[in-house]
Structures are given as structure tokens and as C-alpha cells.
ROGULO-202969 format. One record per residue (C-alpha): x, y, z; residue number from 0; residue in one letter. Coordinates in steps of 0.2 Angstrom, whole numbers. Example, Ala and Ser with C-alpha at 12.3 -4.5 7.8 and 13.67 -1.06 7.14 Angstrom:
<rs>
R       X       Y       Z   keke   doro
R      62     -22      39      0      A
R      68      -5      36      1      S
</rs>
This chain:
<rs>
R       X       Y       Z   keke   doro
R      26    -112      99      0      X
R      38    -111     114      1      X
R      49     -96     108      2      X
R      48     -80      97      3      X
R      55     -78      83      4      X
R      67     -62      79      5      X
R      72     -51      64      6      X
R      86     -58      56      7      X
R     100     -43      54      8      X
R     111     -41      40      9      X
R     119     -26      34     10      X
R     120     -14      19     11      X
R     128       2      11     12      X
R     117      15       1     13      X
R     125      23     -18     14      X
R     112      30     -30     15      X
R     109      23     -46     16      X
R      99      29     -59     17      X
R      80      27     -58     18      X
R      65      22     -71     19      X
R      49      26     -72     20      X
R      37      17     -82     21      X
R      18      22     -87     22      X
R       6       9     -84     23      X
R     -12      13     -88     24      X
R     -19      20     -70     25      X
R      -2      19     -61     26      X
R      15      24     -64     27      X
R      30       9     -59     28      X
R      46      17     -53     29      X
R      61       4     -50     30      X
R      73      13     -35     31      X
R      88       5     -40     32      X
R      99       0     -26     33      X
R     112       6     -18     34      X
R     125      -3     -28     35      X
R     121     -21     -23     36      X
R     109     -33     -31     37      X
R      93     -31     -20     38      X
R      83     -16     -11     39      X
R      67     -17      -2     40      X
R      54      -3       2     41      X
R      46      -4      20     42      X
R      39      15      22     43      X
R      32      28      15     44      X
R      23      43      21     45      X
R      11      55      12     46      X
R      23      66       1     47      X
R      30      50      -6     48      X
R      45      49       3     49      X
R      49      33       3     50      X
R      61      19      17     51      X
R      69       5      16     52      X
R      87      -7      14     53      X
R      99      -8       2     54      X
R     115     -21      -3     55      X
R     130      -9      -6     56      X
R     146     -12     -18     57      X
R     154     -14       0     58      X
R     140     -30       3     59      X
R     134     -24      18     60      X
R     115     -18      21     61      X
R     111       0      23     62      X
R      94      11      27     63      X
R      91      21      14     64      X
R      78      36      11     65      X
R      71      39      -7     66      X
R      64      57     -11     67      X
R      62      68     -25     68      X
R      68      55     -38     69      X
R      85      51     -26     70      X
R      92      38     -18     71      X
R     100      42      -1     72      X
R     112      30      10     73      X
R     107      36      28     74      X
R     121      27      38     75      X
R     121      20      54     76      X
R     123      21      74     77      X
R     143      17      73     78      X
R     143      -1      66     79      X
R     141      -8      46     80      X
R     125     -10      44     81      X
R     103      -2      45     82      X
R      88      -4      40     83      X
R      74       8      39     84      X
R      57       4      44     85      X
R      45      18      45     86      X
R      44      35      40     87      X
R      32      50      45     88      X
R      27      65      37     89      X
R      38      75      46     90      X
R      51      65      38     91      X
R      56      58      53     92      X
R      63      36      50     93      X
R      65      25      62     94      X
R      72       8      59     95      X
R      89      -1      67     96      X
R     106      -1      67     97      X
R     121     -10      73     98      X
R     134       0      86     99      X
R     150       1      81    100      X
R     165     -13      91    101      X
R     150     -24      96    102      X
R     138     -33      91    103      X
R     124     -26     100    104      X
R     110     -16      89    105      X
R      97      -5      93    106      X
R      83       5      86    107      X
R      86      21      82    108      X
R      76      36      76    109      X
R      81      50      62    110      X
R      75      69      65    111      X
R      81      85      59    112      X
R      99      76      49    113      X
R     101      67      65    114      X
R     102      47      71    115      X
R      97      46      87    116      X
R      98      29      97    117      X
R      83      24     108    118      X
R      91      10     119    119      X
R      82      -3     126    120      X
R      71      -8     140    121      X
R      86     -16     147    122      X
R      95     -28     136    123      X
R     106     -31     123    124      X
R      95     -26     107    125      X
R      80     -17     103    126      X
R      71     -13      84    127      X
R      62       0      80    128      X
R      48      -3      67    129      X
R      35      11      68    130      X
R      31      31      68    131      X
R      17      42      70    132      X
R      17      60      65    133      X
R      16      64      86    134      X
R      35      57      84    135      X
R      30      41      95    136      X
R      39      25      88    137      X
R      35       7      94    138      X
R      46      -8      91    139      X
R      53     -23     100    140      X
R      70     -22     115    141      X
R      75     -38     124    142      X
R      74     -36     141    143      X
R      85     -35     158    144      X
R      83     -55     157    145      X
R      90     -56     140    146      X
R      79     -71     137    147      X
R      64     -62     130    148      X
R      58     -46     123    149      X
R      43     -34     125    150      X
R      34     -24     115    151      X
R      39      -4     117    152      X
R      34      13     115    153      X
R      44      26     113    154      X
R      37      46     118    155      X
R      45      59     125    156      X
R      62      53     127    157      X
R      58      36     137    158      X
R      55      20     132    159      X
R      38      12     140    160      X
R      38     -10     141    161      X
R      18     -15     134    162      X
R      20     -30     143    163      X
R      13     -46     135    164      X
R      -4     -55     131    165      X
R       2     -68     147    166      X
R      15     -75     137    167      X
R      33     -75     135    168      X
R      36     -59     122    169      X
R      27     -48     115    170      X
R      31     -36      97    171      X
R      24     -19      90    172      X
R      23     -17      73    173      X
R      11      -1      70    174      X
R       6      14      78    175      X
R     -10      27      71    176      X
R      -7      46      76    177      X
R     -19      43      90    178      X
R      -6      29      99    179      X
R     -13      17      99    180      X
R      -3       1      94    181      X
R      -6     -15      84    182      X
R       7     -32      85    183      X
R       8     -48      92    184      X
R      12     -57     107    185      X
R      13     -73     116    186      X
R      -5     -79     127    187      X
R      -4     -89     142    188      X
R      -7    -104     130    189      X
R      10     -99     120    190      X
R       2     -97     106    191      X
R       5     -79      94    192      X
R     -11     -68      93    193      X
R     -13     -51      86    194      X
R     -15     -37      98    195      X
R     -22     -19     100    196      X
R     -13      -9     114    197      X
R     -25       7     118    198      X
R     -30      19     131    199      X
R     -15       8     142    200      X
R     -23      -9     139    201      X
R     -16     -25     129    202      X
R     -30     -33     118    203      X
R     -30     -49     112    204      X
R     -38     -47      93    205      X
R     -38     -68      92    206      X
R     -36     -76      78    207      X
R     -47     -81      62    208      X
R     -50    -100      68    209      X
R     -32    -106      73    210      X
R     -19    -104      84    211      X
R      -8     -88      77    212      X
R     -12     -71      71    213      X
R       1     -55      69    214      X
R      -4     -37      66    215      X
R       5     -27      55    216      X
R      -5     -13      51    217      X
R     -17       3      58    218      X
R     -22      15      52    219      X
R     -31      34      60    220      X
R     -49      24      61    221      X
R     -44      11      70    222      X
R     -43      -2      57    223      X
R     -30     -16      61    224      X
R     -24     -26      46    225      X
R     -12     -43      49    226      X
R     -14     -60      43    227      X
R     -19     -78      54    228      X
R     -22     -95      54    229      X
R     -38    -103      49    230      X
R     -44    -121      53    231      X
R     -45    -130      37    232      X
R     -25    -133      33    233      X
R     -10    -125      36    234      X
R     -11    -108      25    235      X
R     -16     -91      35    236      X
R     -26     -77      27    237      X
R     -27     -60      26    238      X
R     -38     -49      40    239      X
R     -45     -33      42    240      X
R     -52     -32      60    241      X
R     -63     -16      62    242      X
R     -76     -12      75    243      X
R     -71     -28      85    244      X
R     -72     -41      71    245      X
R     -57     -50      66    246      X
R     -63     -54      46    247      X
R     -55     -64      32    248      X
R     -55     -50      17    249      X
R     -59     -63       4    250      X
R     -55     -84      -1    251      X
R     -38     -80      -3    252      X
R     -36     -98     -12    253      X
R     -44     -93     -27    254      X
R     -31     -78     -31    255      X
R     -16     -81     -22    256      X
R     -14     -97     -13    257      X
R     -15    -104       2    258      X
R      -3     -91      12    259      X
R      -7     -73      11    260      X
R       1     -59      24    261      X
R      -8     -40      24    262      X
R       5     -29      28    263      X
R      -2      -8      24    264      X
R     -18       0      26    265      X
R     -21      17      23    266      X
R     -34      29      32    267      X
R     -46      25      16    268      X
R     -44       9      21    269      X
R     -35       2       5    270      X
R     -25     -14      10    271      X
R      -8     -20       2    272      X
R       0     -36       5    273      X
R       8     -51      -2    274      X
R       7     -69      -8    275      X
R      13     -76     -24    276      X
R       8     -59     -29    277      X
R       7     -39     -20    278      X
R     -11     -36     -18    279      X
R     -21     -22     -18    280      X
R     -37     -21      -7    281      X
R     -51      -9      -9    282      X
R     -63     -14       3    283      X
R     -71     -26     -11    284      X
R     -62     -35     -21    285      X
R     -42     -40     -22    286      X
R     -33     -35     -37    287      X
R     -16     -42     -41    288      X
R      -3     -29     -45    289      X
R       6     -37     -56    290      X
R      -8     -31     -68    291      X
R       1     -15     -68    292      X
R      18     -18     -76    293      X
R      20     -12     -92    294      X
R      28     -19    -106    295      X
R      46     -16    -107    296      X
R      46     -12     -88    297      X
R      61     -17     -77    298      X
R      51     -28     -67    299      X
R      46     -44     -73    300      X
R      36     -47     -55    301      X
R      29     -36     -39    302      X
R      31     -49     -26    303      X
R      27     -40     -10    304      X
R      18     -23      -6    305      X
R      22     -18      11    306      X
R      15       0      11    307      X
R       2      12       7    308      X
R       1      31      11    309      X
R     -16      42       9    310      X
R     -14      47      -9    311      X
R     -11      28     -15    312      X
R       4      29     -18    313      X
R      11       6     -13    314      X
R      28       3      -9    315      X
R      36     -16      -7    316      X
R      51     -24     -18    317      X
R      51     -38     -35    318      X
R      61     -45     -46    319      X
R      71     -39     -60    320      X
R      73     -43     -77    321      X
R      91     -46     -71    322      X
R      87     -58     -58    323      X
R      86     -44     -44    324      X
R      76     -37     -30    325      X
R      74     -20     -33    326      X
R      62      -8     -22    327      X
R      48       0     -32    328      X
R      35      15     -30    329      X
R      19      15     -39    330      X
R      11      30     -42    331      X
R      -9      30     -47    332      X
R     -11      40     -63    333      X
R     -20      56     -54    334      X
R      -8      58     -41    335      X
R       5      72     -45    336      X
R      25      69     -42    337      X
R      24      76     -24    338      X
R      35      91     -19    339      X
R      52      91     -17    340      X
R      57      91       1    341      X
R      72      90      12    342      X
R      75      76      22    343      X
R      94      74      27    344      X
R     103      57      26    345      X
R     102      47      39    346      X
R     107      29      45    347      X
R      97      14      48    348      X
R     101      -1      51    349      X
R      97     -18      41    350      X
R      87     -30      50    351      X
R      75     -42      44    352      X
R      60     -32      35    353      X
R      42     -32      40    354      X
R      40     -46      26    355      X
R      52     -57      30    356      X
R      44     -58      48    357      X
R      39     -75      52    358      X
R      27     -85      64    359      X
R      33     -84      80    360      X
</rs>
């Protein structure tokens, strides 16, 4: 693998349109709608339910959009005509990127108190934001002053800190727990993609589960690092959880999914969700498909990726419509109240590629 692979940026425009909710048995569907288009995706979502992610607009262009108490709101961008939103915390700050307006540069940005800041770069053209602790600390990706490659950041305090690489080329951050320390993947010595655990100033290589590439995605406040890997046997990567220094394949993923199965959340329970012909829930034990959950008469017809998890249980991700579309949803276990309402202005994010669509480097 001789070069890393980036997000790819479209654009989208957020408009509110009515939202269902559905009882099924021990969780509750809700479809999000869209924001007038024909797809919307869920990437975030923090511990009162607040809910981020993209949206196609009636003017077909991508926008970020931020779902709470039951609304749908189109949160702009940095100047240009199209966001995304990545992450949220539970201070309701997002984070995500955004194109500038009368170039075509985009950066990452982060949304605090009604307003969209942008964070700049570590000295190139481009920079994606794609995660956010509750300290406020927000990690991503930025090209550099070479423009040939990009680096893993941090963001804290107002200034953008380069993580360097695993030897390689590039390097990406993906998560952040609220203690700082960061999971993603990066480019060895050997240019190959390995996971990594960034703590206490120190790049980590987490290795892989047999082959040559691995990527992080998740972390959560004890330390556990979800992603997904190569193994040895055939081309197909597996789900891992890697916790006190093991990197382990959560089950045979074969059996249930196939043979290519991406973790993507994990909460401070340590509950996983993922994706591969089917979302996935994980509970430390055994893998349940969540397509179980839909109801009959239920807009959706298939939950075909879970990108998120918040410490109530509360899973995130997009599927398909009975329409044909992609619609963002929110399940809701059956003992978790609606949360409360709270105000989170509209802000702007901007469409880029979502944690899903991520691809091997």
C-alpha cells in the first residue's frame, strides 16, 4: 500500500421532515428523515441522544445536520456548499468539516455555543475533524506544509498538535476517550496500515489480527480500542476489540455476517456496534444482528450500518427505506426515557466521506 486513502467530500443541505417512531419489543426504531434529499446518515451521538450526521438537500448538495428533541436541524457550513458532521459531545459541541466558500479547499471545523469555528490545518490545504471528547479536544486528519501527505492531529486549547506517524507516510485519528488519549491508523515503516493508540505523547502500533492492515475507530473512557483487520486465511477482515494489550477477534465473523466485518462504536460498557451485511450489536458475548429489531410496518426494510453507541444504549448508523433510500435512524432500548429536551443551536458541517465509507488505506 503505497498511498492513503482520503474521505471522499460531497456536499448537502439540511430541511426537516417529519419523523417516525416505531416500537419494536426491547428497542424503539426512529427513521430521522432527511433533510429534503434521498439519503441521510448518522455518525454521532452523545449521552442525551443528540444525534450527528449528513444529509442530501432539495438543493443536492450535502449538509451537517444535528437531531434533537425529535428535530432535524441543517447546521451550515464554513462559507462554501457543503458539511458533514462527525462527532458530537455532551456538551453539545460537533465537530465534523466543511468546504470554504470561493475555493476549494475544506477544513475541519468545530461547533460551540451557536457558533462554527474553523480549526485550520497543520499546514496544508485540507484538514477533517472526526472526533470530540467532553474536555473539548477534537482529533482528525490535515495535510501537511508538503501537501503530499497528512498527519494525525489533535486539537486542545486553540492549537493544532501534528501525532506524527507509525514511520510511515500518513497517519489518521479517528477517536478520542475524555482522558486524551487517541485511537486511528497510520502508515509503518513497512507501508502497511496498522491501528494505533496515541497516549501519554507516544504513537502505539496496536498491530494487526494476522495480516498486514488494521484501523481504529473507536475508544472508549477504559481504554478499550474497537476497529477492524486483516487476518491470514483470505482477504475479509474482522472485527476487534483490543483491551489490556490484546488485539482479539470478537467472534468468527463468517458464520453471521461474512467474510468483511468493520467495528465502528463502543461505549464505556463496552457494547460494540458495527457493520457488515448487517449492523451489529456486541455485548461482550455474543453478536446480535440488528435487523431483529424492526418491526413490522416499520419504514425501514434494513439497518445496514451502526456507527455509534452512547452510555444509555442508545445505536446510531443509516439503512434502507422501503422507498429505496438511506435514511439515518436512532434506536432506543425500551428502558431508556426520551432524553431531555436541550438547546443545541444550528450549526454547519461539512459532507465529507463518513466513518463508514472509510476504506483501507
Amino acid at each position: 500500500m503505497n498511498t492513503m486513502q482520503g474521505w471522499r467530500l460531497t456536499a448537502v443541505s439540511f430541511f426537516v421532515l417529519g419523523v417516525a417512531s416505531v416500537d419494536a419489543g426491547t428497542y424503539t426504531l426512529t427513521d430521522l428523515g432527511t433533510l429534503g434529499g434521498n439519503y441521510s446518515g448518522a455518525f454521532g451521538i452523545n449521552d442525551a441522544g443528540q444525534v450527528v450526521g449528513y444529509s442530501w438537500t432539495t438543493g443536492d448538495v450535502f449538509h451537517a445536520f444535528l437531531y434533537s428533541d425529535g428535530v432535524m436541524s441543517d447546521l451550515g457550513t464554513l462559507g462554501g456548499i457543503f458539511s458533514q458532521a462527525h462527532g458530537i459531545n455532551d456538551a453539545g459541541q460537533v465537530v465534523g468539516v466543511s468546504d470554504l466558500a470561493g475555493d476549494n479547499s475544506y477544513h475541519a471545523f468545530l461547533y460551540s455555543g451557536g457558533v462554527m469555528s474553523d480549526l485550520g490545518t497543520l499546514g496544508g490545504t485540507y484538514s477533517f475533524a472526526n472526533g470530540i471528547n467532553n474536555a473539548g479536544q477534537v482529533v482528525g486528519l490535515s495535510g501537511i506544509a508538503d501537501n503530499d501527505n497528512q498527519h494525525a492531529f489533535l486539537y486542545s486549547g486553540g492549537v493544532m498538535s501534528d501525532l506524527g506517524t507509525l514511520g510511515g507516510f500518513g497517519s489518521n485519528a479517528i477517536g478520542i476517550n475524555d482522558a486524551g488519549q487517541v485511537v486511528g491508523s497510520g502508515i509503518t515503516g513497512n507501508d502497511d496500515q496498522h491501528a494505533f493508540l496515541y497516549s501519554g505523547g507516544v504513537m502505539s502500533d496496536l498491530g494487526t489480527l494476522g495480516g498486514a492492515f488494521s484501523q481504529a475507530q473507536g475508544i472508549n473512557n477504559a481504554g478499550q480500542v474497537v476497529g477492524y483487520s486483516d487476518i491470514t486465511v483470505d482477504d475479509s477482515y474482522h472485527a476487534f476489540l483490543y483491551s489490556g494489550g490484546v488485539m482479539s477477534d470478537l467472534v468468527d465473523l463468517g458464520t453471521l455476517f461474512g467474510g468483511r466485518v468493520p467495528a465502528i462504536g463502543i461505549n464505556d460498557a463496552g457494547y460494540v456496534v458495527g457493520s457488515g451485511l448487517s449492523a451489529f450489536l456486541y455485548d461482550g458475548n455474543a453478536m446480535t444482528d440488528l435487523n431483529t429489531f424492526i418491526p413490522n410496518g416499520s419504514e425501514f426494510t434494513q439497518l445496514g450500518f451502526a456507527t455509534a453507541i452512547n452510555d444509555l444504549g442508545q445505536i446510531v448508523g443509516y439503512g434502507l427505506t422501503v422507498s429505496g433510500e438511506t435514511h439515518a435512524f436512532l434506536l432506543t432500548p425500551s428502558d431508556v426515557p426520551e432524553p431531555a429536551t436541550m438547546l443545541l443551536f444550528a450549526c454547519g458541517l461539512i459532507g465529507l466521506a463518513a466513518r463508514c465509507a472509510r476504506t483501507r488505506i
